[in-house]
TIZADO-353751 format. One record per atom (N, C-alpha, C): x negated, y negated, z. Coordinates in steps of 0.05 Angstrom, whole numbers, plus 5000, padded with zeros to 4 digits. Atoms other than C-alpha are relative to their C-alpha. Last residue first. Layout:
% TIZADO-353751
XYZ...
//
This chain:
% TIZADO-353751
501450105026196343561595498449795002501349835014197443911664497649934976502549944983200143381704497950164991500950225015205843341648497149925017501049965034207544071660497949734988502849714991207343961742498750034965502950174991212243291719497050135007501450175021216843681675497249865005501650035016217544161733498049954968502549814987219343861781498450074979501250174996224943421739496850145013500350075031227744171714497749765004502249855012227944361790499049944970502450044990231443711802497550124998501450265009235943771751499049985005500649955022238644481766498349734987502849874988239044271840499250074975502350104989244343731821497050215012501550285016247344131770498149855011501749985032249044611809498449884998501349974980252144141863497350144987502050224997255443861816498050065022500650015021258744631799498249714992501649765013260244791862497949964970502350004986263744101872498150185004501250124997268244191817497049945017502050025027269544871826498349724993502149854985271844681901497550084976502050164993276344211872496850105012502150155033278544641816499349855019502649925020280145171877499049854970499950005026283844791928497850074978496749924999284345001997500650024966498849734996277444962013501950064989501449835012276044311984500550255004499549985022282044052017498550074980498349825007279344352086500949894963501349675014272543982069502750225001502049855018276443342066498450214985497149925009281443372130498750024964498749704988274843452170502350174974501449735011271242912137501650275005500249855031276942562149498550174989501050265011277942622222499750104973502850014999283443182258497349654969501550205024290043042267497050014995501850225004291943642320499249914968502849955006298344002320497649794995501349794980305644072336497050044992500649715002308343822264498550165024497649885011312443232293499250244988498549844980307443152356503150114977497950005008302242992325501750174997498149724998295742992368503349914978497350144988290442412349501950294998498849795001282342672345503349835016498850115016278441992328502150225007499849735019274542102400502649784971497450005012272841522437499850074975500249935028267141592495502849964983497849905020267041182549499950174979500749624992259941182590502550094993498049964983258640432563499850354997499149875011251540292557502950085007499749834999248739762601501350164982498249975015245739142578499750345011500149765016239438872618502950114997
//
């Protein structure tokens, strides 16, 4: 039977020329959404869309259940 190792290994790397932690991409991702407002519009705005579609898909099919 195969034991599990009890290492863990973080992606978090310290850099030492700006004094501060590297954090992982997702990480370094949602801050540049944050930071930048047409990306943030962008994604606001597909995001939208994507629930605006779905409700729409909903209820085309409740309508078409109907007839």
């Amino acid at each position: 039977m195969m034991e599990y190792a009890k290492d863990e290994i973080f992606t978090i790397r310290y850099n030492i020329k700006k004094d501060e932690l590297e954090y992982p991409i997702r990480k370094r991702i949602r801050e540049k959404i944050r930071k930048n407002k047409v990306l943030s519009l962008f994604f606001m705005m597909g995001l939208t869309f994507i629930i605006l579609d779905i409700t729409f898909i909903y209820y085309f099919f409740s309508l078409l259940t109907k007839i």
